[in-house]
C-alpha positions in Angstrom: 20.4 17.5 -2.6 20.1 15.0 0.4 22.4 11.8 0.1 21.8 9.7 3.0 19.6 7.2 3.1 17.7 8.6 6.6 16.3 11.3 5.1 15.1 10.0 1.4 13.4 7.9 3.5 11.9 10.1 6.0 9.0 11.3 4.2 7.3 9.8 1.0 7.2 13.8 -0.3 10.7 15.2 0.5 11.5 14.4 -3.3 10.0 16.6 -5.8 8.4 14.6 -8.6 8.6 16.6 -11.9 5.4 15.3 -13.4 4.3 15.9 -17.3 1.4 18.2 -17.5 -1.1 18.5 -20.5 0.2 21.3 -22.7 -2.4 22.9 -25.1 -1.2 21.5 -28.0 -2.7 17.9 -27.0 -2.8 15.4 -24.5 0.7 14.4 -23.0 0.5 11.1 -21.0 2.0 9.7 -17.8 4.9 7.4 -17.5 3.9 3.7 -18.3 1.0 4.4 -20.7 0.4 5.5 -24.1 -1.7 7.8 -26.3 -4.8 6.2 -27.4 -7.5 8.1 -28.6 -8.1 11.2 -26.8 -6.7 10.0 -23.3 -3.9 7.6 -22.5 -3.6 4.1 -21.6 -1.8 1.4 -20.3 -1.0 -0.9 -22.9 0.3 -3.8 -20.1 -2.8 -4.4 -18.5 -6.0 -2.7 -20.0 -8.2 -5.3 -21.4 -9.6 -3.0 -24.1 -6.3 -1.9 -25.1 -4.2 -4.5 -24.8 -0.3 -4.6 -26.3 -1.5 -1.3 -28.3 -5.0 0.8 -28.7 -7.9 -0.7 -29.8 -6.7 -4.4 -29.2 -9.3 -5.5 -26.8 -9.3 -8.8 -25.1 -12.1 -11.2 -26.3 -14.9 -12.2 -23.6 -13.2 -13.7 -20.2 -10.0 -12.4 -20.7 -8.0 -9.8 -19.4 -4.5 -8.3 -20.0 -1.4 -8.7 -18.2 2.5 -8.0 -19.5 0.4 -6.8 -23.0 -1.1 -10.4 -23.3 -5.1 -11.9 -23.5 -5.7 -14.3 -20.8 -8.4 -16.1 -19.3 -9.8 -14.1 -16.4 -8.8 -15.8 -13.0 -10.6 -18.9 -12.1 -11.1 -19.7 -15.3 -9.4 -21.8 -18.2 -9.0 -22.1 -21.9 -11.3 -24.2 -23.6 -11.0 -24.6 -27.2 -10.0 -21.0 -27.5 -12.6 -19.7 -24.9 -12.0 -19.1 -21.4 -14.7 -20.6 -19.2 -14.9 -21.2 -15.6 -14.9 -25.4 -15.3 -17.5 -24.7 -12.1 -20.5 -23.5 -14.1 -20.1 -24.0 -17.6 -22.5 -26.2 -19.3 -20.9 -26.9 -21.9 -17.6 -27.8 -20.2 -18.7 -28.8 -16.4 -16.0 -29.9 -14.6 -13.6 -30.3 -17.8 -13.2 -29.2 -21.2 -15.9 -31.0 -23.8 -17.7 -32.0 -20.8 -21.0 -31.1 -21.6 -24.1 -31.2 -19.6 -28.1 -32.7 -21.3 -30.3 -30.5 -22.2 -32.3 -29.0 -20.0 -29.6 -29.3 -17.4 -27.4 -27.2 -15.6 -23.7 -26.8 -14.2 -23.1 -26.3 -10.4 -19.6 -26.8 -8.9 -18.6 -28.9 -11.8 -21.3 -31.3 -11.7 -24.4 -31.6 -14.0 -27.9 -31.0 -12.4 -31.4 -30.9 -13.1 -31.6 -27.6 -11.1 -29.2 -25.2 -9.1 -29.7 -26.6 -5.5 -26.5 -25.3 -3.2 -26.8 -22.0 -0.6 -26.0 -19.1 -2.5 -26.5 -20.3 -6.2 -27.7 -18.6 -8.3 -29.0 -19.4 -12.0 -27.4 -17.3 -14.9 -29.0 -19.0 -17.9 -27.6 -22.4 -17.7 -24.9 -21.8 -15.0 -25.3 -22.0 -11.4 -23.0 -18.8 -9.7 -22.7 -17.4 -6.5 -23.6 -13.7 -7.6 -21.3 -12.5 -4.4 -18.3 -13.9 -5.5 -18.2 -14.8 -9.3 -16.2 -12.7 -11.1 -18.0 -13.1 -14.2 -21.7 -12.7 -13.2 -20.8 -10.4 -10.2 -24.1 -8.9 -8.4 -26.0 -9.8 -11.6 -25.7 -12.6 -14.5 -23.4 -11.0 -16.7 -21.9 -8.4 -14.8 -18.7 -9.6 -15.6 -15.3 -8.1 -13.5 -12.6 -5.8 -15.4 -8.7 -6.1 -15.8 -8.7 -8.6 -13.2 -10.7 -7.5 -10.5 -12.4 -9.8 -8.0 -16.4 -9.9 -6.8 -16.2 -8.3 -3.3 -19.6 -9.1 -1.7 -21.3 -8.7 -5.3 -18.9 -5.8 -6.2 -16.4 -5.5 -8.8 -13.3 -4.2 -7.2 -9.1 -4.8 -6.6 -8.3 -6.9 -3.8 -5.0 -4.5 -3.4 -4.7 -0.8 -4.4 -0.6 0.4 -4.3 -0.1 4.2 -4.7 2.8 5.4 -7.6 4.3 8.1 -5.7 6.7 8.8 -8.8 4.9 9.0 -11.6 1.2 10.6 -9.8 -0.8 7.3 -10.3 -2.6 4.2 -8.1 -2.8 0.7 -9.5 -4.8 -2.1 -8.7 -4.0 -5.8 -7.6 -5.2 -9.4 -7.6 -3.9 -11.0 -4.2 -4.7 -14.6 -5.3 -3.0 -14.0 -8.9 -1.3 -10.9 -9.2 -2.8 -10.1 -11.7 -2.4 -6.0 -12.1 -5.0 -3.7 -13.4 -3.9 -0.4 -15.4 -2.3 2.4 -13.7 -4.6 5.2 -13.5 -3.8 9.1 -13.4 -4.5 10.3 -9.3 -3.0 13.9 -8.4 0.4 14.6 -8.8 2.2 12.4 -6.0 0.2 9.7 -4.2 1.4 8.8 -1.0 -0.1 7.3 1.7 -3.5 5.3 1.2 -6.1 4.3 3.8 -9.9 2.5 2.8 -13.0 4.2 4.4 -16.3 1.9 3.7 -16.1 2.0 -0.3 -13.7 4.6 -1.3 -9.9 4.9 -1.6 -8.2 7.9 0.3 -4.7 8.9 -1.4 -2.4 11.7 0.9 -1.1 13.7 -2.3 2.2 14.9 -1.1 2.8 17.5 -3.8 -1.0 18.8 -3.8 -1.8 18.8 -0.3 -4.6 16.9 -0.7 -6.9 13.9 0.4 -7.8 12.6 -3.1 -11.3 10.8 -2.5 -12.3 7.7 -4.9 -14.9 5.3 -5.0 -13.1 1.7 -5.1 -16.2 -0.6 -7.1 -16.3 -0.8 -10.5 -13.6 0.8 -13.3 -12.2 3.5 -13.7 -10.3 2.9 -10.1 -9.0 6.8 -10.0 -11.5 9.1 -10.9 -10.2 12.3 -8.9 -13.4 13.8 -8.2 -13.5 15.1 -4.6 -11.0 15.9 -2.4 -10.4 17.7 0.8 -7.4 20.0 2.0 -4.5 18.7 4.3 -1.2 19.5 5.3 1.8 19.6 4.1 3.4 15.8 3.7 0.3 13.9 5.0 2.4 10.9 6.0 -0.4 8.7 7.0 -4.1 8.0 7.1 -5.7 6.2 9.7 -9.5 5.2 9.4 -11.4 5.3 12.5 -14.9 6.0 11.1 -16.8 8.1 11.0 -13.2 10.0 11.6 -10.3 9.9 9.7 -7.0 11.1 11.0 -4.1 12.2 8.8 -0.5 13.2 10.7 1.3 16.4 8.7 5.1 15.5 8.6 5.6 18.8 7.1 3.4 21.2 8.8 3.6 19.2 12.1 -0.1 18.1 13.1 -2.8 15.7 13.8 -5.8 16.7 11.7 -8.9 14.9 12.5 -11.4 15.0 9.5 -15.2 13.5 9.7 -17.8 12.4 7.2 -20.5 14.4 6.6 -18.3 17.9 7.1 -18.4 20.4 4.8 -15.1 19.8 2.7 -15.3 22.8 0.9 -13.8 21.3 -2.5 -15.6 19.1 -4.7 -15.3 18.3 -8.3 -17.9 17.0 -11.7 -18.7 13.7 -9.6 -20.5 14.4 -6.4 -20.9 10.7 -6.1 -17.1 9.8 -6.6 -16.2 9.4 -2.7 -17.3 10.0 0.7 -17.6 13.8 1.8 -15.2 14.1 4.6 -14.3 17.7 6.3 -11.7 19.0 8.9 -13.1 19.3 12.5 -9.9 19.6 14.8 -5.9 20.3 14.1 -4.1 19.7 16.7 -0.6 21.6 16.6 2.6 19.7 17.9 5.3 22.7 16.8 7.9 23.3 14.6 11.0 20.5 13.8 8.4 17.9 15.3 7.6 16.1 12.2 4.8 13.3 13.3 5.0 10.2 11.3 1.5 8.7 12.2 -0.7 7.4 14.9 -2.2 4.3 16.2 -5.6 4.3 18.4 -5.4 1.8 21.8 -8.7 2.7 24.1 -9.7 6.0 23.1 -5.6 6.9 23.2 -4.1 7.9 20.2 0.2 7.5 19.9 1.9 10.0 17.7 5.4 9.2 17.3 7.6 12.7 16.4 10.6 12.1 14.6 12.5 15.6 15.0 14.4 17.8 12.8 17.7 17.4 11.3 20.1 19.5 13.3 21.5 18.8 16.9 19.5 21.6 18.0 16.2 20.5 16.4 16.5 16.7 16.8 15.3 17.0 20.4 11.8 18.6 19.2 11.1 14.4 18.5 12.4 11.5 19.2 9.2 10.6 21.5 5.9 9.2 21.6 2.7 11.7 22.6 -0.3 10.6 23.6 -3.0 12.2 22.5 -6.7 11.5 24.2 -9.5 10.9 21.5 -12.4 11.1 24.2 -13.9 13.7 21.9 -12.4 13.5 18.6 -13.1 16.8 17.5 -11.0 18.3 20.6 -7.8 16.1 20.6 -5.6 16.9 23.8 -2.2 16.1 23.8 -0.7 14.5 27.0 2.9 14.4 28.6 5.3 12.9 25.8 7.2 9.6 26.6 10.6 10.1 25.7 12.6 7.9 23.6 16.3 8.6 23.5 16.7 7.3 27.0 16.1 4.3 25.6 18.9 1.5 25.2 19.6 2.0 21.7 22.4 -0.2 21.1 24.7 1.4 18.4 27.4 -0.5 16.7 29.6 2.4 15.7 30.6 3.4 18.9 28.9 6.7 18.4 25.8 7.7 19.9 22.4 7.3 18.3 19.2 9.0 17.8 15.9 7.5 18.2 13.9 8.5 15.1 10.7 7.0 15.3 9.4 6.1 11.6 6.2 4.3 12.0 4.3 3.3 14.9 1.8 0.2 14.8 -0.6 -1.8 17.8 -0.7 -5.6 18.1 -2.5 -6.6 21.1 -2.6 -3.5 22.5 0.5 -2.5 22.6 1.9 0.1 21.0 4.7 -0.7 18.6 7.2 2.7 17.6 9.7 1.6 14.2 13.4 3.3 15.1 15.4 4.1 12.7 18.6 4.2 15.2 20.2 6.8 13.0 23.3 8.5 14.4 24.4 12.5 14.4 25.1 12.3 10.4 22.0 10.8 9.8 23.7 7.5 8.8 22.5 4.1 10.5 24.2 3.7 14.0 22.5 0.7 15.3 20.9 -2.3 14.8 17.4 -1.9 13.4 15.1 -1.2 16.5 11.6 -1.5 17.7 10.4 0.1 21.0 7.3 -1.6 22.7 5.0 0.5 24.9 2.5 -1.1 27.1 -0.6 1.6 27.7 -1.6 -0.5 30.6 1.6 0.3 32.3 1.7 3.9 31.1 4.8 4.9 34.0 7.4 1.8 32.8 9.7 3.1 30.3 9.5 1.2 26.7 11.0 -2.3 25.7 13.6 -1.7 23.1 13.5 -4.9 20.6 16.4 -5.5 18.6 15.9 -6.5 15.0 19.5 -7.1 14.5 22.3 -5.5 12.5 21.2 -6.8 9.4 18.1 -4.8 9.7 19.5 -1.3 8.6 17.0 1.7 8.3 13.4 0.0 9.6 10.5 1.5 8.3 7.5 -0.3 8.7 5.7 -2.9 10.6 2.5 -4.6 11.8 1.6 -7.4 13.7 -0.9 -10.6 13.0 -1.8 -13.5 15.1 1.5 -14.3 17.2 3.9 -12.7 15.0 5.5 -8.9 14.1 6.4 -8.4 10.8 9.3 -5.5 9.9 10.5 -3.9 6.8 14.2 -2.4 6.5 15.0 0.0 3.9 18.4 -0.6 4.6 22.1 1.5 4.8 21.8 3.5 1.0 24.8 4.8 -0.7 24.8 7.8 -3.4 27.0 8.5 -6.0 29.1 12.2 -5.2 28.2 13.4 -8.5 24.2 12.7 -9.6 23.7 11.8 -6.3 22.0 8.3 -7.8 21.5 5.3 -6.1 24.8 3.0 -5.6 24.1 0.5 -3.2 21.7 -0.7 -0.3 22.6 -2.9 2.5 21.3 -4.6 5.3 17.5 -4.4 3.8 14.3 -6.9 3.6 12.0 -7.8 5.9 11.8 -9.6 9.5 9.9 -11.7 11.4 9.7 -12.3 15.2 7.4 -13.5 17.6 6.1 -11.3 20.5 9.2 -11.9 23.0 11.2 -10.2 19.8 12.8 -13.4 19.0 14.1 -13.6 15.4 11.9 -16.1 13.6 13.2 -15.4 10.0 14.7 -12.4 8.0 13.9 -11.7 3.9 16.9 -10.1 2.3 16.2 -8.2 -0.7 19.7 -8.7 -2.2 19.8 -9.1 -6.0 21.2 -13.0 -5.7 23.9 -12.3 -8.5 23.6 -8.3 -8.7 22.0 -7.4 -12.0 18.6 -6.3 -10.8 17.5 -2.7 -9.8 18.8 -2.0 -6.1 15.6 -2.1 -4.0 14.5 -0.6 -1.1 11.6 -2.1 1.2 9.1 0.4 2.4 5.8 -0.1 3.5 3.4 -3.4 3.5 0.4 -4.7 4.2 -1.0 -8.6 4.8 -3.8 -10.6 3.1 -4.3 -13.9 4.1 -0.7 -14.8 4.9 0.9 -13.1 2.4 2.7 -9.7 2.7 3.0 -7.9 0.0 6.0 -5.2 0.5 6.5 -1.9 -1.8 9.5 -0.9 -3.4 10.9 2.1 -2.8 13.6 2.3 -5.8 12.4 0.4 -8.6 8.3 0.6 -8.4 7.9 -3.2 -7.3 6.1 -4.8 -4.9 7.7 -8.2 -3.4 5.1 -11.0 -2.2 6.5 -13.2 0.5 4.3 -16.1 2.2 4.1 -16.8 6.2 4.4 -20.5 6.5 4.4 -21.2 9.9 8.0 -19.6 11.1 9.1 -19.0 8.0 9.2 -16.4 5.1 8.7 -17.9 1.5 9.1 -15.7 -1.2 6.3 -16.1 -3.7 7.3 -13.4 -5.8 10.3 -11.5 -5.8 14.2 -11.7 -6.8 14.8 -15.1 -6.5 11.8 -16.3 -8.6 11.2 -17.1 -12.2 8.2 -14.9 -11.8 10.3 -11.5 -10.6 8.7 -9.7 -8.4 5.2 -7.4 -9.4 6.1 -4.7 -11.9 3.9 -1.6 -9.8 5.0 1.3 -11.1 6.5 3.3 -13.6 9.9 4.5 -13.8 10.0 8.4 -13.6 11.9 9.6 -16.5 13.4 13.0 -14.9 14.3 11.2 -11.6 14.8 7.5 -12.6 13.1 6.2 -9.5 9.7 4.6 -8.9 8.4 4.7 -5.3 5.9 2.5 -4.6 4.7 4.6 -1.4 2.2 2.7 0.2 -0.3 0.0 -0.4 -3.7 -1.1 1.0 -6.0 -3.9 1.3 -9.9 -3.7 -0.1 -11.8 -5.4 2.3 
């Protein structure tokens, strides 16, 4: 059993997930729902089975915590949820009923609809690409919280349970969370190709492939073949790349290829195949890529022994001219760098995560030292593909940044999470303590604009440890790597509010289910629907 905190966090599949199968004697179900039926549930946020099977919510409702409430964007009227916009028989306010013969359009009474885009649904006027309740038709009414994407019902968020071998869905404006839904056995990390989710499983070494409009969200129907411990998806249609922590390549898949496995649905998810696999050895471990001008960057993070660490720490090019023939160019080392250690050891550069802003290419550092503990401030290393001989910028996060994971940038500013220093008890090897983690903001010089600690305030909340995030609108919403939550902290201007998390009344968003057998629930990655 591995106790430090560099490698639990190395790979979202270095921990096996013991997950309960369905035994002949009847269906068993997954952590977080419940039997109902002939299938299983999730009693917290399924509107047609809502605090227990068969209580479904009433018209306009959905279910969150195991209550009915009005769907978002709409309010209680004397005990029916309506939305205030279009209702005709409470425009603009409750009671506030239009003539007849009229109709309701943005809270006013008209003789006809009359604004760009409006659409009448019997005495409502609606905006059929956006109105949750008459979405793409009159009546085609959103699920469990969904939002109308361009006419189409879908999650504005999707987060992947790597614990417990299930996805869930998220409102961004109301976090509002939709059921969690049975995908493989240990979804990892998640990418969005036109309409349909792919989810790396890291236990079934496979590209799960799911259409993302309309419910049920996970419908495992197609999937193609990857490597072992697909640690990240990047969409670059019509390819899609995925980087093999465990097997140690690049494989480049395309739409259209023949994927060789398909299941009931053939209309489930796009058909994508293998076309290239580019091989970067044994011990090399790559943790992704990023694309800048036909160049792709590949950080390798190495193995764990002083004579297998060297097969990483660097950054390889890799030229994309032709997709289907990747070529892999002179590496650009990174333990030259300056990699400031405050133990007066020596460190390694393990390169996590890699992002572009600008581009530039950004490579996360762990800055662990020789027993894998952290040995430096929490480090970014800034390469500049215009100025491909200059060595990289190191960027210190500061030593209250332990263990850096993940990062991205958006308009002038970089955003990285920290996992932070973990501690393990000697015995069950559970977690006992994380330090140093959150999330922090600078602008593009690396100045420090402000840091998010995700310390419980007076210590009685599950430890947590900040993995990986994404933005929408100015909100970043940041997984949980211990305790299956997701934190939602607001960019306002140079500063970062948190909206939900451990210092709110609200708590931060319960994801995921707690694994029984482990006790831990990962919430591995999470992706935006456009």
């Amino acid at each position: 059993m591995v106790k430090s905190s560099s490698r639990t966090a190395v790979f979202l599949g270095l921990a096996a997930v013991l997950l309960t199968a369905c035994p002949d004697t009847g269906v068993v179900c997954r952590e977080g729902t419940g039997r109902c039926a002939e299938g299983c549930a999730d009693f917290t946020s399924d509107q047609r089975n809502c605090g227990g099977c068969g209580l479904a919510c009433q018209s306009g409702q959905v279910c969150q915590n195991s209550q009915c409430i009005c769907q978002p964007g709409s309010v209680a009227c004397d005990g029916a949820c309506v939305v205030l916009e279009s209702d005709v028989k409470n425009c603009g306010g409750c009671g506030s009923a239009c003539a007849s013969g009229q109709v309701c359009e943005n809270k006013v009474c008209k003789s006809d609809c009359a604004m760009a885009g409006s659409t009448r649904c019997g005495a409502s006027c609606v905006d059929l690409q956006k109105e949750a309740n008459h979405c793409g038709a009159c009546g085609n009414a959103c699920e469990n919280g969904q939002n109308c994407h361009g006419g189409r019902c879908t999650y504005d968020l999707v987060a992947a349970c790597l614990s417990t071998g299930q996805v869930t869905g998220l409102n961004a404006s109301t976090d509002i969370r939709g059921p969690l839904e049975p995908l493989g056995s240990q979804p990892g990390a998640l990418a969005v190709y036109k309409d349909t989710l792919l989810a790396a499983d890291q236990m079934d070494n496979r590209l799960n492939q799911v259409r993302l409009y309309g419910p049920p969200l996970a419908f495992n129907a197609r999937y193609t073949s990857v490597g072992a411990v697909a640690n990240q998806v990047l969409v670059a249609a019509p390819y899609v790349y995925v980087a093999n922590a465990g097997t140690g390549t690049l494989q480049v898949l395309k739409e259209g290829a023949d994927a060789g496995h398909f299941a009931q649905n053939a209309d489930a998810g796009v058909q994508l195949g293998t076309v290239a696999e580019l091989q970067f050895g044994a011990n090399t471990y790559p943790q992704g890529m990023v694309v800048v001008n036909n160049t792709g960057y590949v950080p390798l993070y190495g193995g764990f022994t002083a004579m297998t660490a060297s097969a990483g720490q660097k950054l390889v090019p890799v030229n994309l001219t032709n997709p289907e023939a990747p070529m892999a160019g002179a590496p650009i080392d990174l333990q030259s760098l300056d990699l400031k250690p405050f133990d007066g050891g020596s460190s390694l550069a393990r390169p996590y995560a890699v992002f572009a802003h600008k581009n530039k290419v950004y490579v996360v550092l762990n800055n662990f030292n020789d027993a894998y503990q952290p040995g430096g401030p929490g480090l970014l290393a800034r390469f500049d593909p215009a100025t491909p001989n200059t060595p990289p910028q190191i960027i210190d996060l500061g030593a209250d940044c332990l263990n850096p994971v993940w990062g991205m940038g958006s308009g002038d500013k970089l955003f990285v999470s920290c996992a932070g220093a973990a501690s393990y008890d000697s015995v069950t090897y559970a977690l006992t303590g994380v330090a140093n983690a959150g999330v922090v903001m600078i602008d593009e010089a690396g100045a420090r604009l402000a840091l998010w600690k995700s310390a419980c305030p007076d210590g009685n909340c599950p430890l947590a440890m900040p993995g990986r995030f994404t933005m929408s609108g100015n909100r970043l919403f940041v997984t949980d790597q211990n305790a299956g939550r997701i934190f939602v902290l607001e960019v306002s201007g140079n500063a970062l509010v948190e909206r939900r998390g451990l210092n709110t009344d609200a708590g931060a968003i319960a994801a995921c289910a707690v694994n029984s057998v482990t006790g831990i629930a990962n919430v591995a990655d999470i992706a935006v629907v456009p």
